[in-house]
C-alpha positions as CSV (number, residue, x, y, z in Angstrom):
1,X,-9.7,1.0,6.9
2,X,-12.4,2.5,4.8
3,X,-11.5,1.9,0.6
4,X,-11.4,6.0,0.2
5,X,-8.5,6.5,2.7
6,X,-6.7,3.4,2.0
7,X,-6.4,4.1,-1.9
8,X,-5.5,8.2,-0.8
9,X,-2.8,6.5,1.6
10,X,-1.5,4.4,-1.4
11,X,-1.3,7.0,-4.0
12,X,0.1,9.3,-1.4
13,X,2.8,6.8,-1.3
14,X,3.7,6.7,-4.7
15,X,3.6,10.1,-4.8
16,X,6.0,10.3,-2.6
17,X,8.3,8.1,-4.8
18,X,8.3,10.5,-7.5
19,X,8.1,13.4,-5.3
20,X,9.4,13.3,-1.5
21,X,7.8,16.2,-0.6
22,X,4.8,13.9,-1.2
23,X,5.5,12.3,2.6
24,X,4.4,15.4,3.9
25,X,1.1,14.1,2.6
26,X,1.0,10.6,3.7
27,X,1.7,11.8,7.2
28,X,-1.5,13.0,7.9
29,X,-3.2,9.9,6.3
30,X,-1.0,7.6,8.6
31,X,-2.6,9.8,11.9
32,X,-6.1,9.2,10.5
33,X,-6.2,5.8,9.0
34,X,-3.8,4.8,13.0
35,X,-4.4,7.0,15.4
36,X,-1.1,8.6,17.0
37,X,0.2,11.7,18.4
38,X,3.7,11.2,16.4
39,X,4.4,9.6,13.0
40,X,7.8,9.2,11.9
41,X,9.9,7.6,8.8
42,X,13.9,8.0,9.4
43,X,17.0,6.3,8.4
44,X,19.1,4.4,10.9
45,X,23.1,4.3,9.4
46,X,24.1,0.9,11.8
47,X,28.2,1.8,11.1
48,X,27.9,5.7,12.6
49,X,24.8,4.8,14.9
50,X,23.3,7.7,13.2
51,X,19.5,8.6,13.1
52,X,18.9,10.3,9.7
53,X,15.0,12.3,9.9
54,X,13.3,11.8,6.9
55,X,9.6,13.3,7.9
56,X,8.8,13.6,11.3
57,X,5.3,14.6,12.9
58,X,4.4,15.2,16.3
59,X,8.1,15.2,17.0
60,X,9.8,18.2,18.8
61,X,13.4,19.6,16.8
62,X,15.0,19.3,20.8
63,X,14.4,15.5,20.6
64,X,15.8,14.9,17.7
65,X,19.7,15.9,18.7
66,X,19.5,13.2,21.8
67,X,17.9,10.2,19.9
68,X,20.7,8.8,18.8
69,X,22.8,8.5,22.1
70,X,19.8,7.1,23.7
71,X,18.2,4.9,21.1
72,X,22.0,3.1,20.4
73,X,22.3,2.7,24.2
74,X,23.3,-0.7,25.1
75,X,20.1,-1.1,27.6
76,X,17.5,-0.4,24.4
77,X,16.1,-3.7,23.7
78,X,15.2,-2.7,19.5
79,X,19.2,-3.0,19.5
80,X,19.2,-6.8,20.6
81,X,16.6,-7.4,18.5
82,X,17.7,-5.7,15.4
83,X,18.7,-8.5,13.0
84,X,15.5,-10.5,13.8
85,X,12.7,-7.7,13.3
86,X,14.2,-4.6,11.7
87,X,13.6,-6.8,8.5
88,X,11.2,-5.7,6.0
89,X,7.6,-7.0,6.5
90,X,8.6,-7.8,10.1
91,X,5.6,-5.1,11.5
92,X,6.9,-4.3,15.2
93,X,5.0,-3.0,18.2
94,X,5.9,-3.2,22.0
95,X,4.0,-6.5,22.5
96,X,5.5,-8.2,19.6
97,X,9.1,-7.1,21.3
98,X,8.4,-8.7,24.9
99,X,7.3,-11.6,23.1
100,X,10.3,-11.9,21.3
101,X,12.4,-11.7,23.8
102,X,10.1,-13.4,26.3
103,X,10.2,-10.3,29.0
104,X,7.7,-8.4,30.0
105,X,8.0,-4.7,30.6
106,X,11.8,-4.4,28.9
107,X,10.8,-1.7,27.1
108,X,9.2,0.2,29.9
109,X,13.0,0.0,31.7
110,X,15.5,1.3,29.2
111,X,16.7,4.6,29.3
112,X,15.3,5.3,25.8
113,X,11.8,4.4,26.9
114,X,12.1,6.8,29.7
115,X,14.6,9.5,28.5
116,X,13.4,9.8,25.2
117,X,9.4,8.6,24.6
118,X,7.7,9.0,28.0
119,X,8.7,12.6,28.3
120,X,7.0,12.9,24.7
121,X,3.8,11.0,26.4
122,X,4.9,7.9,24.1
123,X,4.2,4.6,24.9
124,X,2.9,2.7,22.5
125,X,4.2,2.0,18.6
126,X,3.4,0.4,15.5
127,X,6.4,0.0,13.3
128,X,8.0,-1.3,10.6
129,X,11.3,-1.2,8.4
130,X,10.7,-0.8,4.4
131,X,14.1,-0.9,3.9
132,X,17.5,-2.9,5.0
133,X,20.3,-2.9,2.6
134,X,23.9,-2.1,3.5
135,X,23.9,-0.8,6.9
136,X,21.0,1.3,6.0
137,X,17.5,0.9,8.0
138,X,14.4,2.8,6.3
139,X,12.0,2.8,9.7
140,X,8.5,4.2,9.9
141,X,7.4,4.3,13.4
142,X,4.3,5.9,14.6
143,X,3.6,6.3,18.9
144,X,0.4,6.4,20.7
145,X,0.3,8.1,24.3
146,X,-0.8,6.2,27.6
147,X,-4.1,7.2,27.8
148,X,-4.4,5.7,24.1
149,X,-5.1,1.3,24.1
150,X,-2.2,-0.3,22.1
151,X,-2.1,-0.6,18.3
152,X,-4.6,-3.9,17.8
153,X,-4.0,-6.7,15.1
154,X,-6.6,-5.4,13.0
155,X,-4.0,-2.3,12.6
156,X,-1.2,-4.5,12.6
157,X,-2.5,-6.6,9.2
158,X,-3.6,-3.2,7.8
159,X,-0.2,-1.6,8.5
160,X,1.6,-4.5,7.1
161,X,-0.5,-4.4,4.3
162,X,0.4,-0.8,3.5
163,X,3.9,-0.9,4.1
164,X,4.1,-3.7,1.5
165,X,3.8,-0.1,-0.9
166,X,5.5,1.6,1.3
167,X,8.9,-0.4,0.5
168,X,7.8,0.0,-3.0
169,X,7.5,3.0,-3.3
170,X,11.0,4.0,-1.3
171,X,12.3,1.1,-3.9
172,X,11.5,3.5,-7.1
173,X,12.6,6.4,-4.9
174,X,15.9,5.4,-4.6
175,X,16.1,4.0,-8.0
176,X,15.7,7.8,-8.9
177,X,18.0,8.9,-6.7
178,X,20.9,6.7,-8.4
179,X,19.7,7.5,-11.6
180,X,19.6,11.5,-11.2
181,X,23.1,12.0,-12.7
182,X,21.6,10.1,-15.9
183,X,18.5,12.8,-16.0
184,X,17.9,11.3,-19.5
185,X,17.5,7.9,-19.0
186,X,13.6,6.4,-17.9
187,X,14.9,2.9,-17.5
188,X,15.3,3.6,-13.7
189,X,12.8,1.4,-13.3
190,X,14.0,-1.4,-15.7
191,X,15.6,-3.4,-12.1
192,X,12.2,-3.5,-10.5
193,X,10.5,-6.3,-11.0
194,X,6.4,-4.6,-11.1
195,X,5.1,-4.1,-14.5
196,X,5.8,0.0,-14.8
197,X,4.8,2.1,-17.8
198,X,4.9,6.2,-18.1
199,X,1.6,7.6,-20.7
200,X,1.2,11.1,-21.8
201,X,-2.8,12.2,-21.5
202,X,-3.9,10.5,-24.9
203,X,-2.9,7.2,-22.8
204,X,0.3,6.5,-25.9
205,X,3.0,4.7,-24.2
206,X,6.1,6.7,-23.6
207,X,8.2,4.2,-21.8
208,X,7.4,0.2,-20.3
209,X,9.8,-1.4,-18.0
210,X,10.6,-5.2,-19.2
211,X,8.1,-6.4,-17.0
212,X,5.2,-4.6,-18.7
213,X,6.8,-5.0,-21.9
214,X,6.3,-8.7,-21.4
215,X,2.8,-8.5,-19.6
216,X,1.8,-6.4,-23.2
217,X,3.0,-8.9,-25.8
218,X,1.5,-11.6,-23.8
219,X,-2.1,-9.1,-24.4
220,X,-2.9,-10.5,-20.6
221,X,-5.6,-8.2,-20.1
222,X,-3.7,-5.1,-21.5
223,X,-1.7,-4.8,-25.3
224,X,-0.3,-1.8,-27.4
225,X,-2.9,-0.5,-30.5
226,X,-0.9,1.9,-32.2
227,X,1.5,2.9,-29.7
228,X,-1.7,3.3,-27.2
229,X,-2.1,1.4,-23.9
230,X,-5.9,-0.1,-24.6
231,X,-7.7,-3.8,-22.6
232,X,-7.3,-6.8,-24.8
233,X,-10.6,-7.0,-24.0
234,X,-13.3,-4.7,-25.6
235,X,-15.4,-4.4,-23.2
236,X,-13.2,-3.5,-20.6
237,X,-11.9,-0.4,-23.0
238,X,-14.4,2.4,-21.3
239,X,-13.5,1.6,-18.1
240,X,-9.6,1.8,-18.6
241,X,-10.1,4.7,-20.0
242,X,-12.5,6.6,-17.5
243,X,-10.0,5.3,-14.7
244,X,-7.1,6.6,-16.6
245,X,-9.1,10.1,-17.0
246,X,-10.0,10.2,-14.0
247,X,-6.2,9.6,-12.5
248,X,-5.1,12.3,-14.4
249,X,-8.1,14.9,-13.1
250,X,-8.9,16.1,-16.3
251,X,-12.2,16.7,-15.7
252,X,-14.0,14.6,-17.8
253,X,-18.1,14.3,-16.7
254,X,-17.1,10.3,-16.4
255,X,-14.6,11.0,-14.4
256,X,-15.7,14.1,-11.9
257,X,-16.1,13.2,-8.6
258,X,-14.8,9.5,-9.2
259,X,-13.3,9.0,-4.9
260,X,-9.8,7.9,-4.4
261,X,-11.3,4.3,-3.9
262,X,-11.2,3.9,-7.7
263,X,-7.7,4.2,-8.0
264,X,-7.1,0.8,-8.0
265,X,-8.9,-1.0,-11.2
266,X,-9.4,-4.8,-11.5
267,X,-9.7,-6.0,-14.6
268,X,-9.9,-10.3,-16.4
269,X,-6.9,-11.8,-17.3
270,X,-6.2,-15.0,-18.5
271,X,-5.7,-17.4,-14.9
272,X,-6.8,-14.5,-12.9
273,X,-6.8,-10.6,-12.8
274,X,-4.5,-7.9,-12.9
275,X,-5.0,-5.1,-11.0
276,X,-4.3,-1.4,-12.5
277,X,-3.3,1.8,-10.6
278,X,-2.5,4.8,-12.0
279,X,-0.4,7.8,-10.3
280,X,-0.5,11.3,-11.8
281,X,3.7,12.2,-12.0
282,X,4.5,15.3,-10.7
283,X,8.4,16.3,-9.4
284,X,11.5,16.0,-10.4
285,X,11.1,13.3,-13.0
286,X,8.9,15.6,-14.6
287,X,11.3,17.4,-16.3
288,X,13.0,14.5,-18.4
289,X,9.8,13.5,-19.8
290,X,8.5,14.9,-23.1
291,X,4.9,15.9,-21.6
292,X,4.3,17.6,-18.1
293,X,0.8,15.6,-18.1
294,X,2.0,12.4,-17.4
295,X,0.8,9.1,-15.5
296,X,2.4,6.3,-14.2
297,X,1.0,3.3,-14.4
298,X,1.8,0.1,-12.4
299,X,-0.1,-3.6,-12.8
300,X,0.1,-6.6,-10.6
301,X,-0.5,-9.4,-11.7
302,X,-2.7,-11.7,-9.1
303,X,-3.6,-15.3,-11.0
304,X,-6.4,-16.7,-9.2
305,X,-5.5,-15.0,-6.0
306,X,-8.5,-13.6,-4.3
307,X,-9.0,-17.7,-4.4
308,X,-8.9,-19.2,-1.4
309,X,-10.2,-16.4,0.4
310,X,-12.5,-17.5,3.2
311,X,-15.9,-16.6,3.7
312,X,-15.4,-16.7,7.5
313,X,-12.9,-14.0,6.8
314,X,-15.1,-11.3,4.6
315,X,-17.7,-11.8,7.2
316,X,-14.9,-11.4,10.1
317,X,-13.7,-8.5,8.0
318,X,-16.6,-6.5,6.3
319,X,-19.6,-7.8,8.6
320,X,-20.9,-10.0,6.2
321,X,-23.4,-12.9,6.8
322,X,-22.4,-16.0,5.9
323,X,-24.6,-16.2,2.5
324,X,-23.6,-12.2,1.6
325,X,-19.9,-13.7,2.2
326,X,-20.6,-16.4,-0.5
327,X,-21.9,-14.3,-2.7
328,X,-18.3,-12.1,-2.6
329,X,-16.2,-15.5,-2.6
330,X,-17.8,-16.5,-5.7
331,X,-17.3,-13.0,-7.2
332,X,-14.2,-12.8,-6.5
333,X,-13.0,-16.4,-7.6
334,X,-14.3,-15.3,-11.3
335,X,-18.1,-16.3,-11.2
336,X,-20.7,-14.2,-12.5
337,X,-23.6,-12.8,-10.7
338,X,-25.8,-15.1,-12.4
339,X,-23.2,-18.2,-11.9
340,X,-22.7,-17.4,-8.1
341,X,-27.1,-17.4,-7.9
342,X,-26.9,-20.5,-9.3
343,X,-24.2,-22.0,-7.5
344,X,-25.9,-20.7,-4.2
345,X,-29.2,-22.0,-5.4
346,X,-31.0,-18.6,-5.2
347,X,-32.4,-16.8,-7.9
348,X,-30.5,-13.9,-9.5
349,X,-33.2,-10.9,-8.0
350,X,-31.7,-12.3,-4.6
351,X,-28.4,-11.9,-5.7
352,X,-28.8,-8.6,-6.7
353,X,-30.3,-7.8,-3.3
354,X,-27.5,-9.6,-1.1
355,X,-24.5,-7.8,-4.1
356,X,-26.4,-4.2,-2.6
357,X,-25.8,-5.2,0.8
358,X,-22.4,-6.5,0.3
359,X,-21.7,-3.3,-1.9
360,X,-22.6,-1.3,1.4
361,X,-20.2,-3.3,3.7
362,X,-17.5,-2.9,1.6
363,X,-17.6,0.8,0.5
364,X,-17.3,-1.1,-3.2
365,X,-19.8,0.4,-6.0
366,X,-19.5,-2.3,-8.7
367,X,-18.4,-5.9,-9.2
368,X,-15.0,-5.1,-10.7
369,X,-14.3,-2.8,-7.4
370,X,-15.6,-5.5,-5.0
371,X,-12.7,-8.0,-6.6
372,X,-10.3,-5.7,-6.4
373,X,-10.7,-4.7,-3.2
374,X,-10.7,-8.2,-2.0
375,X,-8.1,-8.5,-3.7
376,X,-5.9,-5.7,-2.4
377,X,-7.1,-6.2,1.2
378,X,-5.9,-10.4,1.2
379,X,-3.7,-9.6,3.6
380,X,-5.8,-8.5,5.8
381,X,-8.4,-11.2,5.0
382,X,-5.5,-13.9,5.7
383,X,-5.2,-14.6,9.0
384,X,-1.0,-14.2,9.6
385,X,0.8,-16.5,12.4
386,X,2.3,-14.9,15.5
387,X,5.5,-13.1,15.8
388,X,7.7,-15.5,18.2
């Protein structure tokens, strides 16, 4: 997954949080990023067997009325397995099924396999549940037809990599739904655990969740000046501030034609990093809040974790060669460009030349973007165990 269309997937996503018409948006990126002729996110109600469409592509309005009988049927083998994989995180595809249940072709027999997805010319999916709480399943599911190979485990990391937001994102969305009959109160977001903060367009705080309250009076890597969300460190300041500009697409000459791959911003913290995105709001929350131009802004905080990162992996993962995927590994675990020449026993006009290459390979454009990208990609750079 190229940086650009993973970052427009991820802010599609939490744009979809504040606004669900927003899906209609990350539909389209899902069928790019994985290839598919249907992509579909739904709500299963286990008490009524009832399929609930949330936003369904590639999907025919006559298929929808029969899903249910035939996806509850007693021979559908997702029904046996439902405790044990319609968890979230738990990414499912048909190969992952067989080998759970240790038979081959089980899919390929059921009447929902050939009532329901082989007349649509589906046979192969990649999918995952966001969502499990009280009888409710949130499922994304996308289908590839036979003439397409299966869904690889390249895509598998990548997709459980992006549904990690996903579930996030339908996490805030639901908060908002409780929270709608209290239109005035922003501490919807008080019970989730990410550091959350809304700013108007001069970056002045208008609301922090306890979690970024905390992160701010610790000053790790971001504080409060004058009611203003600035970098505890100075030099860092410019950049907050073209990536907050730029989030909110005002235009600013710093700021035009910044790509979606600088959504994410990775900035020094004490132990570690902290990585910054910011989401322009738009929908109904909009309406509560004193100023239409608003962002939200959410930081993780990732101590030392782009540590431990193999080089094996960056060159498995961007093409690197081994001494290019040093150069990153040292980057990444905190090292300067000068420090990582030294520790590599090259001079710094070699770094510089190997950083160039390994900017190329990685679609990063600076050292800050190179970290974070590792960074936000260690899922896929961590090799995951099989699904038994």
């Amino acid at each position: 997954m190229t940086a650009t269309l993973k970052e427009e997937l991820i802010d599609a996503v939490y744009r979809a949080a504040l606004d669900p018409s927003a899906w209609q948006d990350v539909m389209p990126l899902l069928r790019q990023r994985f290839p598919s002729n249907a992509q579909t996110f739904y709500l299963l109600h286990r008490a009524t067997r009832r399929v609930q469409p949330l936003c369904l592509e590639g999907v025919q309005s006559r298929w929808i009325g029969c899903f249910d009988k035939l996806y509850f049927a007693a021979d559908n083998p997702w029904m046996r397995v439902s405790q044990a994989l319609h968890r979230p995180g738990i990414v499912r595809t048909t190969e992952r099924l067989e080998a759970h249940l240790r038979d081959e072709g089980v899919l390929y027999r059921s009447a929902y396999y050939n009532e329901w997805m082989r007349p649509q010319r589906f046979r192969h999916n990649l999918g995952n549940t966001l969502l499990a709480e009280d009888g409710l399943i949130a499922n994304i599911t996308l289908f590839r037809p036979p003439d397409m190979p299966a869904f690889d485990s390249e895509e598998v990391r990548a997709f459980e990599s992006l549904s990690s937001h996903m579930t996030r994102a339908l996490r805030m969305s639901l908060q908002l739904e409780r929270k709608e009959r209290c239109p005035a109160s922003t501490a919807l977001f008080d019970a989730l655990p990410q550091a959350l903060a809304l700013l108007d367009e001069q970056r002045r705080i208008l609301y922090a969740n306890a979690s970024m309250e905390a992160l701010l009076r610790g000053e790790r890597g971001l504080r409060v000046r004058h009611g203003e969300l600035v970098a505890a460190d100075a030099a860092t300041q410019p950049r907050l501030v073209r990536h907050l500009a730029g989030a909110l697409g005002r235009g600013h000459d710093d700021a035009r034609g910044a790509s979606r791959a600088d959504a994410l911003l990775c900035i020094a913290a004490p132990g570690g990093y902290l990585s910054v995105r910011a989401i322009p709001v738009h929908g109904r929350i909009t309406q509560h809040l004193p100023t239409r131009r608003t962002l939200l802004v959410m930081v993780d905080e990732a101590p030392g974790a782009a540590r431990g990162v193999s080089c094996g992996a960056i060159e498995r993962v961007y093409g690197c060669t081994p001494r290019e995927a040093r150069l990153a590994q040292l980057l990444a675990e905190g090292s300067s460009l000068r420090g990582a020449a030294q520790a590599m026993g090259i001079t710094y006009g070699s770094a510089r030349v190997y950083l160039k290459i390994v900017f190329q390979k990685t679609s990063a454009r600076s050292q800050a973007q190179l970290v974070g990208k590792l960074l936000s990609d260690r899922s896929t750079l961590e090799p995951r165990p099989a699904l038994h």
